[in-house]
N, CA, C and O atoms as a GROMACS GRO file, in nm:
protein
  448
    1UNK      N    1  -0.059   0.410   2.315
    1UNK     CA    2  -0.019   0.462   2.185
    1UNK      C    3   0.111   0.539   2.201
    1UNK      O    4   0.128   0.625   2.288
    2UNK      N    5   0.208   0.500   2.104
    2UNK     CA    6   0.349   0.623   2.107
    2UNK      C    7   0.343   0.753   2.094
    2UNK      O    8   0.331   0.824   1.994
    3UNK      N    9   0.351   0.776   2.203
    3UNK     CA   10   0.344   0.974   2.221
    3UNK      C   11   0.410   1.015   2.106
    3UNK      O   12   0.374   1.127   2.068
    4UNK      N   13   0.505   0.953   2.030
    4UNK     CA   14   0.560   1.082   1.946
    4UNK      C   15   0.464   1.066   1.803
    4UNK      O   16   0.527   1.122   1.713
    5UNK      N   17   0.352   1.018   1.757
    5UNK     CA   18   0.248   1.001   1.671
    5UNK      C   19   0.208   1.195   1.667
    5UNK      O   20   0.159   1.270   1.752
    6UNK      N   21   0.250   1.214   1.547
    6UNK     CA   22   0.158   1.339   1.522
    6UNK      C   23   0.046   1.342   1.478
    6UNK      O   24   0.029   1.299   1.363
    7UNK      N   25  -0.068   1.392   1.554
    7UNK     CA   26  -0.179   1.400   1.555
    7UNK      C   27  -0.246   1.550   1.480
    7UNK      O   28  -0.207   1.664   1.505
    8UNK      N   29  -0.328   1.522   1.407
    8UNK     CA   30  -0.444   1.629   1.397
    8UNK      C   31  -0.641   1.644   1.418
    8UNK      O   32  -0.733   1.564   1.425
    9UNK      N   33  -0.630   1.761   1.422
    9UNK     CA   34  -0.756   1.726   1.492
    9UNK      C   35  -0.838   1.772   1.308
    9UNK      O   36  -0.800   1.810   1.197
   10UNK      N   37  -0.969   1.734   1.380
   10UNK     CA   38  -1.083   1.741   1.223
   10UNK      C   39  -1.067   1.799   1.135
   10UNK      O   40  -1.045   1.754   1.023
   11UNK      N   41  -1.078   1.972   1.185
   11UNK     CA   42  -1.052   2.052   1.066
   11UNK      C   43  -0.945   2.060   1.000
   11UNK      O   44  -0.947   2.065   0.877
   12UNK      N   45  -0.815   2.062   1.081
   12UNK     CA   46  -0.696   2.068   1.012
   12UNK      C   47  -0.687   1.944   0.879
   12UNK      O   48  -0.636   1.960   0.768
   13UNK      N   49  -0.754   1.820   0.933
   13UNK     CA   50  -0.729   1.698   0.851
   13UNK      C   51  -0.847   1.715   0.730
   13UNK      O   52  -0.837   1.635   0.637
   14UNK      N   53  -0.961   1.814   0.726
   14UNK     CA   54  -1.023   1.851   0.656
   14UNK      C   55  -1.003   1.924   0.555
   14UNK      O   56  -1.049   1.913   0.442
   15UNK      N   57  -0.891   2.041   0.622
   15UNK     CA   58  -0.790   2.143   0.524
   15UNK      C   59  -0.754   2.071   0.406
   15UNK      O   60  -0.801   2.077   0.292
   16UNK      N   61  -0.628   1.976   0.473
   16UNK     CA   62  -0.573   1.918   0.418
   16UNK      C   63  -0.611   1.847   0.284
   16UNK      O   64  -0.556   1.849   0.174
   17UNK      N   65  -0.721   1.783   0.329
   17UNK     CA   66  -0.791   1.705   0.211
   17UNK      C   67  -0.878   1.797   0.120
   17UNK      O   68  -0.904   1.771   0.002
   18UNK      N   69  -0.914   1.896   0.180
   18UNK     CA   70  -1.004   2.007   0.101
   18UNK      C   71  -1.168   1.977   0.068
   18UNK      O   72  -1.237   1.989  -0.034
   19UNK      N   73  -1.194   1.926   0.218
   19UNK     CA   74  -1.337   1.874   0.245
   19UNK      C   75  -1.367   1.976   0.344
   19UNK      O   76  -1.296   2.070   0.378
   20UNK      N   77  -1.501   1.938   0.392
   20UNK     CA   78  -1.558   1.995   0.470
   20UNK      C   79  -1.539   1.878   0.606
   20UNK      O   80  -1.534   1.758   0.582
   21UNK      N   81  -1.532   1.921   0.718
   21UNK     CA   82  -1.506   1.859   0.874
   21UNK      C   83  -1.620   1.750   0.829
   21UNK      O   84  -1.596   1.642   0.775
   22UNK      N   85  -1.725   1.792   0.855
   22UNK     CA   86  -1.862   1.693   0.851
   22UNK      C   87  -1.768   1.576   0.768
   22UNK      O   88  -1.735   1.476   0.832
   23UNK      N   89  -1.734   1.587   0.651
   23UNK     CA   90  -1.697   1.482   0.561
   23UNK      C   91  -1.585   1.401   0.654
   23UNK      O   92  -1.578   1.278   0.659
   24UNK      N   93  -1.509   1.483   0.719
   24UNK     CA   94  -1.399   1.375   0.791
   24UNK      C   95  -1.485   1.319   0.863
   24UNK      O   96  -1.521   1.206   0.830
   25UNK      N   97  -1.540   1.380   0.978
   25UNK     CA   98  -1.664   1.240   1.082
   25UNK      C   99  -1.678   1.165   0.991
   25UNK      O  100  -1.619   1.060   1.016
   26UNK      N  101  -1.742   1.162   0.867
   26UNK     CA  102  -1.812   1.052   0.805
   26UNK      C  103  -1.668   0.959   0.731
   26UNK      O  104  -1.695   0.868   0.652
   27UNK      N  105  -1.583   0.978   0.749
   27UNK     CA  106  -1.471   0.920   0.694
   27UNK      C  107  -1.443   0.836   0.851
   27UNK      O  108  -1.470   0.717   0.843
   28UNK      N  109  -1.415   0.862   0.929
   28UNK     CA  110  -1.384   0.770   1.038
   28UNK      C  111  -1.566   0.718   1.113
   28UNK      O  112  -1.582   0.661   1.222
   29UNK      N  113  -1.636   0.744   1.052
   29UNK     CA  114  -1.719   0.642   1.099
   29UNK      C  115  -1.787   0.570   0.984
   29UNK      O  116  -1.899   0.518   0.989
   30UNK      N  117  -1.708   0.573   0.882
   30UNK     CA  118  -1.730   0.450   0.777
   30UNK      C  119  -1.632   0.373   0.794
   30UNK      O  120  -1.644   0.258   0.751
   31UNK      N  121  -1.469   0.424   0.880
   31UNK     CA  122  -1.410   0.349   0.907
   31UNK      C  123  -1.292   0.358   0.800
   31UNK      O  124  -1.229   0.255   0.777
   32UNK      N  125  -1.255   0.484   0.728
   32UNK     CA  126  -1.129   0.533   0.637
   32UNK      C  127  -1.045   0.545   0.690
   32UNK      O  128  -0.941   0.484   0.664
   33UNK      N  129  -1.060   0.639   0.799
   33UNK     CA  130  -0.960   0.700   0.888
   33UNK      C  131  -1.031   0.611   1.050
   33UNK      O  132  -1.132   0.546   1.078
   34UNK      N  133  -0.901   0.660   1.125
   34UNK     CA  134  -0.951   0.645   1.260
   34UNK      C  135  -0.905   0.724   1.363
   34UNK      O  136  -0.800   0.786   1.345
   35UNK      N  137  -0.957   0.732   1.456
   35UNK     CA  138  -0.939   0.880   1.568
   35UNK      C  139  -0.943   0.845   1.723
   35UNK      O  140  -1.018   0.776   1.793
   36UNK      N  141  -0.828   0.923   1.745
   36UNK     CA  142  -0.817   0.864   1.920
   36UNK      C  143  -0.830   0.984   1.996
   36UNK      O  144  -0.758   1.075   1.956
   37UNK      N  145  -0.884   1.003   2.070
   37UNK     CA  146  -0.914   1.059   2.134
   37UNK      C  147  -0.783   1.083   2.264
   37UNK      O  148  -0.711   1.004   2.325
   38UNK      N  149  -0.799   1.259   2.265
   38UNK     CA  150  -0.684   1.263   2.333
   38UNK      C  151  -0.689   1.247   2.501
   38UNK      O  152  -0.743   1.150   2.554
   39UNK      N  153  -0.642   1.329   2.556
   39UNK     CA  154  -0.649   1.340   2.740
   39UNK      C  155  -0.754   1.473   2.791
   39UNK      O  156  -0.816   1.487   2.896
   40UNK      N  157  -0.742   1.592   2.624
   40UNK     CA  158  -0.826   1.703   2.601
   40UNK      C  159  -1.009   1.607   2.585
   40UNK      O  160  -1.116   1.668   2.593
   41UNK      N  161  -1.001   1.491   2.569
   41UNK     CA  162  -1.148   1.465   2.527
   41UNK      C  163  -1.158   1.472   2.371
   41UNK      O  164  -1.251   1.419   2.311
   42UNK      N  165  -1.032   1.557   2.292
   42UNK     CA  166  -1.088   1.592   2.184
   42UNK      C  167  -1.034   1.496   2.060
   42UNK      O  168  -0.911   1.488   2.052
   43UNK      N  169  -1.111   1.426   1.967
   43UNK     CA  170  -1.002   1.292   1.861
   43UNK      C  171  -0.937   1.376   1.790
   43UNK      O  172  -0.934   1.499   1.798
   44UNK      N  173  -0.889   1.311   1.724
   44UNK     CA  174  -0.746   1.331   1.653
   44UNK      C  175  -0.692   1.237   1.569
   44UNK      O  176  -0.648   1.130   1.612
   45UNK      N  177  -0.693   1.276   1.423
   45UNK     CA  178  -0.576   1.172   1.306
   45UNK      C  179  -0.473   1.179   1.350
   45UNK      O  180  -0.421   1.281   1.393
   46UNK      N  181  -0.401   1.019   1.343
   46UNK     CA  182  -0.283   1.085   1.254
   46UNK      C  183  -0.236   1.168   1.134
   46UNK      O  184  -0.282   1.152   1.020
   47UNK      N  185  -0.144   1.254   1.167
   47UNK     CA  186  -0.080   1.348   1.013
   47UNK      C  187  -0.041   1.256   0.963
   47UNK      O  188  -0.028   1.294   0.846
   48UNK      N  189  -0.001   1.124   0.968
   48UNK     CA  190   0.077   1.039   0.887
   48UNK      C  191  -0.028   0.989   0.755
   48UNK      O  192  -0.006   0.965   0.637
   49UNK      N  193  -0.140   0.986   0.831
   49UNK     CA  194  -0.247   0.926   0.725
   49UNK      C  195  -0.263   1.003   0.571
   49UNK      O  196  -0.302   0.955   0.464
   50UNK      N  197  -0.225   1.115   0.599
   50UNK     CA  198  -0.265   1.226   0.532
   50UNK      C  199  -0.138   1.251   0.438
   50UNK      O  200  -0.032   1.252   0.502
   51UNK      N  201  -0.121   1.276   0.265
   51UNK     CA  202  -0.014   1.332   0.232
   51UNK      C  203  -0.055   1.350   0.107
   51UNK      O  204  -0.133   1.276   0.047
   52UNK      N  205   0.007   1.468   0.059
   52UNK     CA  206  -0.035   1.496  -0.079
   52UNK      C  207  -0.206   1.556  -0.135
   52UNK      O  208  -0.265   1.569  -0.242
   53UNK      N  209  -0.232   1.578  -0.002
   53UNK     CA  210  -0.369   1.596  -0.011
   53UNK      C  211  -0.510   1.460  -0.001
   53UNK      O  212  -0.632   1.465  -0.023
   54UNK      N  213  -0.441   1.380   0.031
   54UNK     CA  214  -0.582   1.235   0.016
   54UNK      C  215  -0.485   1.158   0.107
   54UNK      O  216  -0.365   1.180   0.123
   55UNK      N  217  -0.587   1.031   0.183
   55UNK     CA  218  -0.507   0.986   0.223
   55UNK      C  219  -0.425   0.871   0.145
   55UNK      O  220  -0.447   0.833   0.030
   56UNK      N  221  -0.306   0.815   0.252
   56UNK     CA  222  -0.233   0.727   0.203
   56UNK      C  223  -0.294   0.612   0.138
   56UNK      O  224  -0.383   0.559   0.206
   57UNK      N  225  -0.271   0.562   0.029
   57UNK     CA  226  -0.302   0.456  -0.037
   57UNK      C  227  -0.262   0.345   0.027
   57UNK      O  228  -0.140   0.337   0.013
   58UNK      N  229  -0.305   0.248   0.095
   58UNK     CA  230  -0.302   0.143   0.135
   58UNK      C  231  -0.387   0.127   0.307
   58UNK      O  232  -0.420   0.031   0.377
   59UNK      N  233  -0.394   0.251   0.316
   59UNK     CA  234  -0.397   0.280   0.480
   59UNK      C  235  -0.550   0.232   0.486
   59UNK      O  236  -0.578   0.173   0.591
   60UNK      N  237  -0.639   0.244   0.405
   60UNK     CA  238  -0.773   0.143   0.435
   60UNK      C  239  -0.804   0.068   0.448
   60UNK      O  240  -0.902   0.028   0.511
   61UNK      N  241  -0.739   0.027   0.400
   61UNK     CA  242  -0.743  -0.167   0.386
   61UNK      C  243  -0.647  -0.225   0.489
   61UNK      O  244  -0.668  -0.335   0.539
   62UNK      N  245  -0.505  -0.122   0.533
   62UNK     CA  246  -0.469  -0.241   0.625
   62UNK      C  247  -0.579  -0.148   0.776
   62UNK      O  248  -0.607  -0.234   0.859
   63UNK      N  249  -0.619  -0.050   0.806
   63UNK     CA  250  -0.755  -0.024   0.868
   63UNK      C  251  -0.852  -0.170   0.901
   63UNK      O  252  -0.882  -0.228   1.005
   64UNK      N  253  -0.884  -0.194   0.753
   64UNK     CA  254  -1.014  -0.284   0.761
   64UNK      C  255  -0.955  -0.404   0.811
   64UNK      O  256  -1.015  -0.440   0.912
   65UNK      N  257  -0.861  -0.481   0.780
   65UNK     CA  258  -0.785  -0.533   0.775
   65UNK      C  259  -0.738  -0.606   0.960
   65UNK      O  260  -0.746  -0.720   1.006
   66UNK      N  261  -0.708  -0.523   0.998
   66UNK     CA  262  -0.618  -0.498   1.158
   66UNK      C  263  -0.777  -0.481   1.251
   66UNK      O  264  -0.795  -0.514   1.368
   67UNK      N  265  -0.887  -0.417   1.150
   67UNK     CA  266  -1.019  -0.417   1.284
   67UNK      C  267  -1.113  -0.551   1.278
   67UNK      O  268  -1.201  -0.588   1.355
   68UNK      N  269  -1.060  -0.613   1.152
   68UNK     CA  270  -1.112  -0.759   1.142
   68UNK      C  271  -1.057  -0.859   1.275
   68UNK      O  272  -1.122  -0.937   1.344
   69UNK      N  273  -0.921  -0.825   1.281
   69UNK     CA  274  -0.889  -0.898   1.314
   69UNK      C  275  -0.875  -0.852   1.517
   69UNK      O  276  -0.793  -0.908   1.590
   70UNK      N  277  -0.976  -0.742   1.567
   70UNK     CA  278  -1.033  -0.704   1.634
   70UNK      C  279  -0.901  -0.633   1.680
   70UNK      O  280  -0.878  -0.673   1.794
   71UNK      N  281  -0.792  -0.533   1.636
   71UNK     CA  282  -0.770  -0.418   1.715
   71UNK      C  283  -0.840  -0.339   1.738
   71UNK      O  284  -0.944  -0.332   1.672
   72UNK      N  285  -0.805  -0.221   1.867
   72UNK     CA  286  -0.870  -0.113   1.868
   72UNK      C  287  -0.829  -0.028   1.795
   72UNK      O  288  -0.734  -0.051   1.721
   73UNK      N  289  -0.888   0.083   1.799
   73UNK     CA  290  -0.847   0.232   1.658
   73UNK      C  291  -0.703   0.206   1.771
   73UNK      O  292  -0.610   0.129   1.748
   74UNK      N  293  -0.715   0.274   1.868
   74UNK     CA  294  -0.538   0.269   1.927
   74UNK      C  295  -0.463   0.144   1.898
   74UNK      O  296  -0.384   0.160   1.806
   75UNK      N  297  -0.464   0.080   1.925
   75UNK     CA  298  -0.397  -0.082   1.871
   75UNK      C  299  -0.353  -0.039   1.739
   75UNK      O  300  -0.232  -0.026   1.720
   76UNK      N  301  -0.445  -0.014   1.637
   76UNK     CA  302  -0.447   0.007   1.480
   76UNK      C  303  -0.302   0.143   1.484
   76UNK      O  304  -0.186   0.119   1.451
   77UNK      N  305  -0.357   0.277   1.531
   77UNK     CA  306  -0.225   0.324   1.537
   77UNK      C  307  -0.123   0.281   1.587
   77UNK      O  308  -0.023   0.255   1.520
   78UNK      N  309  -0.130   0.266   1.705
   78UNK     CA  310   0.016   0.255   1.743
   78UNK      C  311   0.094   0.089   1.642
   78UNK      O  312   0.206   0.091   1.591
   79UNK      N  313   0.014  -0.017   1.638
   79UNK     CA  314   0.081  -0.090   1.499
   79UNK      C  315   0.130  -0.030   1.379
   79UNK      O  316   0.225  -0.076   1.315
   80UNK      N  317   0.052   0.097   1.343
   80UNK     CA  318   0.076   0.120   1.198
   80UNK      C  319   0.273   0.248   1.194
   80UNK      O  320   0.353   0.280   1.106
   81UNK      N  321   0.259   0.275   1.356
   81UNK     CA  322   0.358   0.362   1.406
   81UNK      C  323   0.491   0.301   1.500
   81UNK      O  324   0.578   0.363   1.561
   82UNK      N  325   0.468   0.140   1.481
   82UNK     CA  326   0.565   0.067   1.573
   82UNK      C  327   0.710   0.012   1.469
   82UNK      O  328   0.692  -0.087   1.397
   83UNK      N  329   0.782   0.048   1.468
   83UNK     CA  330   0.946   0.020   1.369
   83UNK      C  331   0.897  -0.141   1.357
   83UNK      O  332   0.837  -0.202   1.446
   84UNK      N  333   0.928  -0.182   1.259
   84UNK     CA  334   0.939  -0.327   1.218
   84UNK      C  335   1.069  -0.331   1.110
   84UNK      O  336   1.086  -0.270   1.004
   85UNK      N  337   1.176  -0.454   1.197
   85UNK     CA  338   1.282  -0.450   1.125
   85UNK      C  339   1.273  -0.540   0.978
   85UNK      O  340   1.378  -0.543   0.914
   86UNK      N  341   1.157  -0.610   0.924
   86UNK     CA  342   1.138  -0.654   0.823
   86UNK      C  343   1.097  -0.559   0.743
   86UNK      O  344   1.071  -0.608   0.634
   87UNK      N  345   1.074  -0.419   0.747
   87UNK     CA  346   1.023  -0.376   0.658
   87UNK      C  347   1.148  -0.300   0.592
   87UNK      O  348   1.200  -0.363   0.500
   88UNK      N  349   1.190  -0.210   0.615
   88UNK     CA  350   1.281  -0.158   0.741
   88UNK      C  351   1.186  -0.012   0.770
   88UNK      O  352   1.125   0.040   0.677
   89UNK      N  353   1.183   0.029   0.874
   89UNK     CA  354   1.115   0.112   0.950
   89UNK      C  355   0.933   0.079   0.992
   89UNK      O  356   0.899  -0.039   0.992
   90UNK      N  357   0.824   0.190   1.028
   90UNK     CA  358   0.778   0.102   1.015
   90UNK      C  359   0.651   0.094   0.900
   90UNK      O  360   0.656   0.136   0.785
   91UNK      N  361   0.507   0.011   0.983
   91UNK     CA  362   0.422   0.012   0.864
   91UNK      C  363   0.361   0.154   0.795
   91UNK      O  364   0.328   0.140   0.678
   92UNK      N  365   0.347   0.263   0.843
   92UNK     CA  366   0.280   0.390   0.778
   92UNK      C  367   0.411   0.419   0.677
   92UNK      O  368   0.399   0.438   0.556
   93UNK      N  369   0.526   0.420   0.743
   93UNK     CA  370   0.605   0.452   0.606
   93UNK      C  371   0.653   0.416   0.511
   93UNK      O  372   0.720   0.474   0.425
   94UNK      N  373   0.607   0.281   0.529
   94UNK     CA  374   0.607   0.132   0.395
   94UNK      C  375   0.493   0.201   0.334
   94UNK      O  376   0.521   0.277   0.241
   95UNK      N  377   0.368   0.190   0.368
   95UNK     CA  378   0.250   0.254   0.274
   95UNK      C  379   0.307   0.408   0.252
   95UNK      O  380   0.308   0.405   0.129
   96UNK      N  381   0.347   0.520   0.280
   96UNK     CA  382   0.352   0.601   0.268
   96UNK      C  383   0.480   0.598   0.090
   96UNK      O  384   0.487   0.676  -0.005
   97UNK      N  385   0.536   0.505   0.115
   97UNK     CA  386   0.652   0.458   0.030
   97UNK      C  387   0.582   0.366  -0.059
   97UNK      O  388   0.652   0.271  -0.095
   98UNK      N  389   0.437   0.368  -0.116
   98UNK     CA  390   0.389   0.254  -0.210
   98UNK      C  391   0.432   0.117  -0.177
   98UNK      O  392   0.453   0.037  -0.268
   99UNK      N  393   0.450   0.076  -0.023
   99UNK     CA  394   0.472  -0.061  -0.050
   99UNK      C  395   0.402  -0.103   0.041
   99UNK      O  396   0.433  -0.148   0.151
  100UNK      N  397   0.258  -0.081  -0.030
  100UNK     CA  398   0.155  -0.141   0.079
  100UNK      C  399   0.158  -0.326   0.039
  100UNK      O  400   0.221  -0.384   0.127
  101UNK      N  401   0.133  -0.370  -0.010
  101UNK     CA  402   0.165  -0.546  -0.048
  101UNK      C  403   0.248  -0.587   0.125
  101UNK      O  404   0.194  -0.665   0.203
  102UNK      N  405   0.336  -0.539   0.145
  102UNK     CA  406   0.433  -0.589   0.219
  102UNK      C  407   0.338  -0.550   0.340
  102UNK      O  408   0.296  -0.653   0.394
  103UNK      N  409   0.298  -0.449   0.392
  103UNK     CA  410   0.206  -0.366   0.487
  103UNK      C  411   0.083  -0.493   0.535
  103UNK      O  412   0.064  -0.546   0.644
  104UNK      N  413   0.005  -0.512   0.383
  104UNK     CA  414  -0.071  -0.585   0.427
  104UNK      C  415  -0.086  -0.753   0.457
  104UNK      O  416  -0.161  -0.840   0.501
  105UNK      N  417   0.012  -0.734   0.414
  105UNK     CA  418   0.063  -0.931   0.483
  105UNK      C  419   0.088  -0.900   0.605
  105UNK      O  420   0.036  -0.981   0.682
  106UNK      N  421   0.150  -0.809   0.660
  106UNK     CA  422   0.188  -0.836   0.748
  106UNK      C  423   0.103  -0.826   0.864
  106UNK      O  424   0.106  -0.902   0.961
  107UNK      N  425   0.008  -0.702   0.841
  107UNK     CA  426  -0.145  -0.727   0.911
  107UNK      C  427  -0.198  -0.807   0.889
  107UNK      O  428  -0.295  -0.820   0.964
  108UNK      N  429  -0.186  -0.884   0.813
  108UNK     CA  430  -0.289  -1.024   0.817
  108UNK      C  431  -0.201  -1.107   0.945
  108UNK      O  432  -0.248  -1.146   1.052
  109UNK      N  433  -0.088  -1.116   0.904
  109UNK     CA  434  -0.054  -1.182   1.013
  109UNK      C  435  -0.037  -1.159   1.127
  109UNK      O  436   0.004  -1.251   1.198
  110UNK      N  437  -0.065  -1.018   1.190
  110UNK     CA  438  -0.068  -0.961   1.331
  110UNK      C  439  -0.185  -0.999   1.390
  110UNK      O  440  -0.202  -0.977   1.510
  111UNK      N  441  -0.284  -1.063   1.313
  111UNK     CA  442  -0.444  -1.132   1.335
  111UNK      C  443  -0.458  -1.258   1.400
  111UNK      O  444  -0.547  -1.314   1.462
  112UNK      N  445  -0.311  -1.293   1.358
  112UNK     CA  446  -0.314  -1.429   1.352
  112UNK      C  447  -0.185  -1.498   1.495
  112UNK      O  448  -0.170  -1.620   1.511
   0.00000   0.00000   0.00000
């Protein structure tokens, strides 16, 4: 995974959303979010997922999407954090920019 991925851990990503922690576990093990675990032992979001208070609109589906097509949660980040010159930059900040459509073709085709 690209070291420069800013990460947060539960509660902070709990703040953010204005849930309770418990509710984030149950968000990455329904499979909303996803969490990598650091070198501490301890997981961790991406901050990217997160903005405005909820997460990014599109970021579930290309999630469901990218684990269909059997990445790992790391695979899944570091794709969603890798520059793609078709987009221009890369996929989190296409969704982060409402242009998930483009996001999720293109995970379909990273399946393939």
């Amino acid at each position: 995974m690209s070291e420069s991925v800013e990460m947060s851990g539960f509660p902070d990503v709990a703040e953010e959303l204005g849930v309770i922690v418990t509710q984030v576990h149950q968000l990455v093990r329904d499979g909303e979010l996803v969490a990598i675990r650091g070198e501490d032992g301890v997981r961790r979001i991406p901050s990217s997922f997160i903005q405005d208070g909820v997460i990014v609109k599109g970021v579930v589906g290309v999630i469901n999407v990218l684990r269909d097509a059997k990445f790992s949660d790391a695979e899944i980040v570091d794709w969603l954090h890798r520059e793609d010159d078709s987009l221009p930059g890369t996929p989190i900040q296409a969704l982060r920019e409402n242009r998930g459509t483009e996001v999720k073709r293109r995970a379909q085709a990273a399946g393939y």
